[in-house]
Structure formats: C-alpha cells, structure tokens
C-alpha positions as CSV (number, residue, x, y, z in Angstrom):
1,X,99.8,99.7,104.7
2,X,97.3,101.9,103.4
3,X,94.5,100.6,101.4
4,X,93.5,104.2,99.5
5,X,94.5,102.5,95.7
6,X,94.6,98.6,96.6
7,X,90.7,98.4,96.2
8,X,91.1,100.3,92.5
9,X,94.2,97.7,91.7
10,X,92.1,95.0,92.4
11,X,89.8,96.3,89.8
12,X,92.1,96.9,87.5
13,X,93.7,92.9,87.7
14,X,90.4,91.4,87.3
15,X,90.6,92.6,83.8
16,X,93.9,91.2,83.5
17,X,94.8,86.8,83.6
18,X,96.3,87.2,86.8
19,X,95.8,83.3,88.2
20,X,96.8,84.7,92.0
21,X,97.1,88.1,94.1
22,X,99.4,88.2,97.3
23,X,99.3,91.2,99.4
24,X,102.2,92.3,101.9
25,X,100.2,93.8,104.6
26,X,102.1,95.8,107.3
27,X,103.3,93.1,109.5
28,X,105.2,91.5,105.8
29,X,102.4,88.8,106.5
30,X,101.3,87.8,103.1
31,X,97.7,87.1,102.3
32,X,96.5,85.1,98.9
33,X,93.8,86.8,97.8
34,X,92.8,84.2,95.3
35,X,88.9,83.2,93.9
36,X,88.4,81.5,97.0
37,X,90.1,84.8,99.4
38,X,91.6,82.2,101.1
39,X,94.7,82.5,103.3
40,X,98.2,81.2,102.6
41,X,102.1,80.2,103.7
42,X,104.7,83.2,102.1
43,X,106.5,80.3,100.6
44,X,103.5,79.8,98.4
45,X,104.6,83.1,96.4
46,X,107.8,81.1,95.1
47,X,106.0,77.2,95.2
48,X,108.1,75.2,93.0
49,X,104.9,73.3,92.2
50,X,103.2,76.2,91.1
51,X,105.5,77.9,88.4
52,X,102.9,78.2,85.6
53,X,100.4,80.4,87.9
54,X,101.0,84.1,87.3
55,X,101.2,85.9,90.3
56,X,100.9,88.9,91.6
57,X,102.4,90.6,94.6
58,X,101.1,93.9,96.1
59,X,102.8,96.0,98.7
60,X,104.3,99.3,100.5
61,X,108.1,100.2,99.1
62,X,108.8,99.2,102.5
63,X,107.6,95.6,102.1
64,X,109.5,95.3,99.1
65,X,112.7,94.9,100.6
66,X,110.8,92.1,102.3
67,X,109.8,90.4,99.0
68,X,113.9,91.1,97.7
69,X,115.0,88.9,101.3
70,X,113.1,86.1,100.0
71,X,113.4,86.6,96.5
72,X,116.9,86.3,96.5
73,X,117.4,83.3,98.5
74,X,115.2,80.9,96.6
75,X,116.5,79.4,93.6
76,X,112.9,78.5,92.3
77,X,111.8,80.5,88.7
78,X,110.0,83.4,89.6
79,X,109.7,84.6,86.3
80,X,106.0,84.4,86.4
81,X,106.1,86.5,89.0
82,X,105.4,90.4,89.4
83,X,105.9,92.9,92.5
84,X,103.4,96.1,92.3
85,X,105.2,98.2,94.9
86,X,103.0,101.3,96.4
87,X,104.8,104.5,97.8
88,X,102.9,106.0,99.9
89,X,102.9,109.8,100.0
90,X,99.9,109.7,101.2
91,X,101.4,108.1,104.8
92,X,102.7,111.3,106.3
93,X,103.9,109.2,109.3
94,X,106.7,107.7,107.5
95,X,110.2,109.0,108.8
96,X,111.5,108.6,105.0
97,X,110.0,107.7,102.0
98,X,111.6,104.6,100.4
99,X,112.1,104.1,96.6
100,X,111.8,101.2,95.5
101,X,113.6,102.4,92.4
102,X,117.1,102.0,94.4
103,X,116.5,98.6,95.3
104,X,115.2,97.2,92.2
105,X,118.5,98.6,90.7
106,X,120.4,96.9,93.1
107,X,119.0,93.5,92.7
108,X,119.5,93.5,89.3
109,X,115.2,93.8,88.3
110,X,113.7,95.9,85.8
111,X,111.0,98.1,87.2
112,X,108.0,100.0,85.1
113,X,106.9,103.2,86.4
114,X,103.5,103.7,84.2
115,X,102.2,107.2,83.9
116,X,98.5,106.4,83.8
117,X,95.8,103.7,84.5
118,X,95.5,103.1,80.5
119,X,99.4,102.4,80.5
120,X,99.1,100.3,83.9
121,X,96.3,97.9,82.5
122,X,98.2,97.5,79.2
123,X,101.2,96.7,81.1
124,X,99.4,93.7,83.3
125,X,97.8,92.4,80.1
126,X,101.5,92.1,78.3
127,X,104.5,92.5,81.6
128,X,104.2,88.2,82.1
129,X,105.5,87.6,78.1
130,X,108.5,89.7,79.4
131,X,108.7,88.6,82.3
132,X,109.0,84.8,80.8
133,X,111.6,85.9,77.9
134,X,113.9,86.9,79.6
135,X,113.3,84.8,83.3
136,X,113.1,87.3,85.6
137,X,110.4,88.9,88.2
138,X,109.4,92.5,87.3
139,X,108.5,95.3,89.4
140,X,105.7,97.9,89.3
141,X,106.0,101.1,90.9
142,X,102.9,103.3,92.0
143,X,102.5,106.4,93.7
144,X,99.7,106.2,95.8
145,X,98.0,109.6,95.8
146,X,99.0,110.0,92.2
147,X,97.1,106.6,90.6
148,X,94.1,107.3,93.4
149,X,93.6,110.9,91.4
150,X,94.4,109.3,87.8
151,X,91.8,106.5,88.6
152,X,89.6,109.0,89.2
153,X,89.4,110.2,85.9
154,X,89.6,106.9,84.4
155,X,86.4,105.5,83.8
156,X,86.7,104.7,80.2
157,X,90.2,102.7,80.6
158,X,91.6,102.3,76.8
159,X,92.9,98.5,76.6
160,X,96.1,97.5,74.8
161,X,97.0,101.7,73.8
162,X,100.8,100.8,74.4
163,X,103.0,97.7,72.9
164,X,106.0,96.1,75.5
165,X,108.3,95.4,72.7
166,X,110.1,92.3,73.8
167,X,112.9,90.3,72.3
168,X,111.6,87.3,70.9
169,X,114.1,85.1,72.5
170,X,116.9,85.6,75.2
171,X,119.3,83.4,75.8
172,X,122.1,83.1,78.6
173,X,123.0,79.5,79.6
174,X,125.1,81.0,82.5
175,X,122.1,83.0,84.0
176,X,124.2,86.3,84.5
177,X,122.5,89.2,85.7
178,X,124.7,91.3,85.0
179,X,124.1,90.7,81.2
180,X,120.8,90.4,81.7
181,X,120.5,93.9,83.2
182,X,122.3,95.1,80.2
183,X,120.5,93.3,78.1
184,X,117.1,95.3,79.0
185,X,118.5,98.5,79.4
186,X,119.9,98.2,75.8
187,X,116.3,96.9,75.1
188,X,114.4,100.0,76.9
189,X,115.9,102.6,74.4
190,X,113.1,101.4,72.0
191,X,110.8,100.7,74.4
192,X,107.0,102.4,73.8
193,X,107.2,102.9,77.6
194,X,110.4,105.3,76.8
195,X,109.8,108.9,74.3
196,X,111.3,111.4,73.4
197,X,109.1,114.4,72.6
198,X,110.9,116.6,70.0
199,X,110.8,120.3,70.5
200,X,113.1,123.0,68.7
201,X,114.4,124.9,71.6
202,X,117.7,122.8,72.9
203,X,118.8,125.4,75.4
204,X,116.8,123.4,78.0
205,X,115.8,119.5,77.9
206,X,113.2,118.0,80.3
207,X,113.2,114.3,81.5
208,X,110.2,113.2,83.0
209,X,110.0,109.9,85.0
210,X,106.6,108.0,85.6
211,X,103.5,110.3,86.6
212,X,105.2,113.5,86.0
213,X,104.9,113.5,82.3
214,X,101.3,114.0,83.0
215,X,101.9,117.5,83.6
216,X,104.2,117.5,80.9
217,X,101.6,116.1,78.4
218,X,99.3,118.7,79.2
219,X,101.9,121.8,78.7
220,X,102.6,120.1,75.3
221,X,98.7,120.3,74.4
222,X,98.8,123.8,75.2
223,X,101.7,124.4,73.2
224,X,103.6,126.3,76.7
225,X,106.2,124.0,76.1
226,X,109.1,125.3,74.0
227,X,111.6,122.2,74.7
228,X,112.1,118.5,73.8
229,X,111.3,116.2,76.9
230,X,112.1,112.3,77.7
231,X,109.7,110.1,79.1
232,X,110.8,107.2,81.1
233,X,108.5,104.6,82.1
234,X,110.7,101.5,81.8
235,X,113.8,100.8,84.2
236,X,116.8,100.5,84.0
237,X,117.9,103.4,81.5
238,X,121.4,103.6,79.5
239,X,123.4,105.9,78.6
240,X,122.4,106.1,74.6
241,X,118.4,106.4,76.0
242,X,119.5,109.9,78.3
243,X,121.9,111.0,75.3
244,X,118.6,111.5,73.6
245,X,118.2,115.1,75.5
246,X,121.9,115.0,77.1
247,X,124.0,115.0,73.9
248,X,121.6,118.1,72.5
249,X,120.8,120.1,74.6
250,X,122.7,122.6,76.8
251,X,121.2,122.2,79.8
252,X,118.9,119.0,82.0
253,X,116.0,119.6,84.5
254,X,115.1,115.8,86.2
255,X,111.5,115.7,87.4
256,X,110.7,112.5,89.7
257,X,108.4,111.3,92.4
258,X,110.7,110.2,95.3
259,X,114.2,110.6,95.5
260,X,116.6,111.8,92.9
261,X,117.1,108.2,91.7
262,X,117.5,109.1,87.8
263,X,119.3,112.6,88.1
264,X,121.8,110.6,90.2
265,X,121.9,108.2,87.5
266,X,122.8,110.3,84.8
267,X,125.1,112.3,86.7
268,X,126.4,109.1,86.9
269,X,126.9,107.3,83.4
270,X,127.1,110.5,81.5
271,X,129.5,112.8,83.4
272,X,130.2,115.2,81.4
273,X,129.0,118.1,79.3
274,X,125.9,119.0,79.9
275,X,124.8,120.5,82.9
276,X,122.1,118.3,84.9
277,X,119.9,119.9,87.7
278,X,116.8,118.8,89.9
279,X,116.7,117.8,93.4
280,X,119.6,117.5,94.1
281,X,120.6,121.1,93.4
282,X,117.3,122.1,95.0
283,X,115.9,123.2,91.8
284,X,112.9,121.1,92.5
285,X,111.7,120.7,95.9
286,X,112.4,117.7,97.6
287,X,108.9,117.4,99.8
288,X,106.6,119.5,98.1
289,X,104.5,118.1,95.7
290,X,104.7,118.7,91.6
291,X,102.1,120.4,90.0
292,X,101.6,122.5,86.5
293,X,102.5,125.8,88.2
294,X,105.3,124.6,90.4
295,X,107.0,123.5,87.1
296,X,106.0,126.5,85.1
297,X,107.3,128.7,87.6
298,X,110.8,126.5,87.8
299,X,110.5,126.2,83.8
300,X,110.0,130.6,83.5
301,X,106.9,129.8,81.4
C-alpha cells in the first residue's frame, strides 16, 4: 500500500485516545504500531484479553476484505474496534478500484465517509461511544488523494465542530444484524454527518456522498447553486433520508468517489418517480476525476 496519507493519519490519531494502531500493509501482514512500534500476531486485533483497548486498524480497500475474513469468523467483541479503509486513486496500477462501501454493506457494518479533516478528527474523538452502544466495529472510508489535498489546507484543525448523535442505549438480546442495520440507518436520518441543504429550485436535486460536497460547499458560498443538495457522510442510508430530495424534486444527479454505490442504492429502495442519474447513465464520468467545473458544466451553471 501506499503511504502518501498514512503519515498525516498518524497525526491526526495522536490527537485522538486511540490505545493501539494496526496497519494492513500489502502482504495483509499486520503491524502494531503501538508506543513501543513494536511488532504483533493478527490475532492480537480481536485478543479476547484485550477488549477494553481501542484499536485502530489502517488499510487499502483491498485489505479490507482481509480484515471482513477475520472479522467475521471470531466471535470475540470487536466493538472497540475501528477499520480506516484507504482507496487509492492515487495507485494507477490497480486493475479496479474496490469500494469498500459494497462490502461494508454486505457485512452488515456502518461506514462514515467524512468530507474533511475537521469532520475526520471529530469523528475519532466520538466514533468508539458508537461503536460501544450499539456493539459493533465501524468503518472509515478515505480517498487518498482527496484527504492528502484537504490536509493540506488544514493546519488549523477545528476540534469537536460536529456531534455523532447516538442512541443512549440499544438493546437486542438476540444480536441480529439485520435489526441492527436497520436500527442505524433509521438512526442516520438525523445524524449531523447527514444534511440536507435547502434550496428553492426542485426541478433538480443533488446528493453528494463524502468529499464531493466540498465542491458543493463552495458553489453554495458563491451562491451558483440554485438547487437543494443531500450530504451523506454516514452509511447505511434509508429510504425516508433519500426521500429528503427524491420525494421533491423532479429530477436526481448522484455524485460519488468510486463506484455508483448510492445511485444504485436508491434506484434500489425508491424505485419509482423520480428520475435518478449519475454514473451509471454516464452522466458523470466514471474515471475522471470531479472538480468544480466538471460539475458546473454537468450542472449548466
């Protein structure tokens, strides 16, 4: 793996009570990188005599599906445990970039996809109260060449901006994850993570997924922006959250790094009405990279 943003994470946790760091290097090898940069056994990441140490697990999207093999064969409580899991755009030697998005879906795990370093150190400070409430690992995702430019113009990181609003208690004796999974996308509709920016012109509605809302953010200052947009930063989304845009306006544009995980998604649990469009009708470009005049021009501003 690539080490252009691991140096800058690093930075970033020692700000944050993070007891351990594991990294997934490119063999799946993990390293401890603990106050002693000692080395470790894997099994060490889910130690059943070390379940009050919050850890920390960095790796590729790749080596994610690593973690998942192990993750779900143990039985041991990992919910003290969090997975930051790097794309890497910048690794133009990879046949097909992997998002993690689909997988963390699939195993049932809510994923946050901050949009800049302030939300990314607010979210280490609060994601292991979450993670504990309701018993289950969380995942991070990161675009590489995205957080390397936003931590460049981060010097003067603003602590604790957003809130993770979490239930105070959850309870399931039967440890469904099923429930569970609905449980926290019927809790993301309020998260702070997830907006909705009012605008008056419904004849277009924008949703905007992680690091794309930057751009987004700044056509709004400018006031180029004549249409309400949806910001989604916390996984997995419900129907009620998308009906936010999809139930008012006439028409969707999804903007995403990666695959067209969320336009899939709605296409999905909505299915009717309004029309949806993105990557998958070629609307957005599939490997060319987003930037404030490639969506101006796709927006006619």
């Amino acid at each position: 793996m690539q080490n252009i943003v691991i140096p800058q994470i690093f930075q970033i946790l020692k700000q944050c009570s993070i007891d351990e760091i594991f990294l997934f290097n490119s063999c799946s090898e993990i390293i401890s990188v603990n106050k002693e940069n000692t080395l470790t056994e894997i099994e060490k990441l889910f130690n059943l005599n070390n379940n009050e140490s919050k850890k920390v697990a960095i790796g590729s999207s790749l080596s994610f599906y690593e973690f998942l093999s192990k993750y779900l064969k143990t039985t041991t409580n990992t919910d003290n445990l969090v997975f930051i899991a790097i794309e890497e755009y910048s690794n133009i030697t990879l046949p097909v970039l992997v998002d993690v998005r689909y997988a963390a879906h699939a195993a049932l795990l809510p994923l946050f996809e901050p949009t800049n370093v302030s939300e990314f150190v607010d979210l280490m400070n609060q994601v292991f109260s979450f993670a504990n409430i309701y018993k289950t690992p969380v995942v991070i995702r990161l675009i590489d060449t995205t957080f390397s430019k936003l931590m460049q113009y981060s010097s003067d990181v603003s602590i604790n901006t957003f809130h993770l609003q979490v239930k105070q208690t959850y309870t399931d004796e039967k440890h469904n994850k099923w429930q569970l999974y609905k449980q926290l996308a019927n809790d993301a509709k309020t998260s702070t993570y997830n907006e909705l920016i009012e605008a008056e012109n419904q004849t277009l509605g924008i949703v905007a997924c992680g690091t794309t809302y930057n751009f987004f953010e700044k056509l709004i200052k400018e006031k180029l922006l004549p249409y309400p947009v949806l910001k989604i930063n916390q996984y997995p989304i419900s129907r009620e959250l998308v009906g936010q845009v999809y139930d008012f306006c006439d028409e969707i544009i999804v903007f995403e790094n990666g695959r067209p995980f969320v336009e899939e998604l709605i296409r999905g649990i909505m299915g009717r009405g309004t029309r949806v469009r993105g990557k998958l009708d070629h609307i957005i470009p599939e490997d060319e990279p987003l930037t404030v005049d490639l969506i101006k021009q796709i927006l006619g501003l």
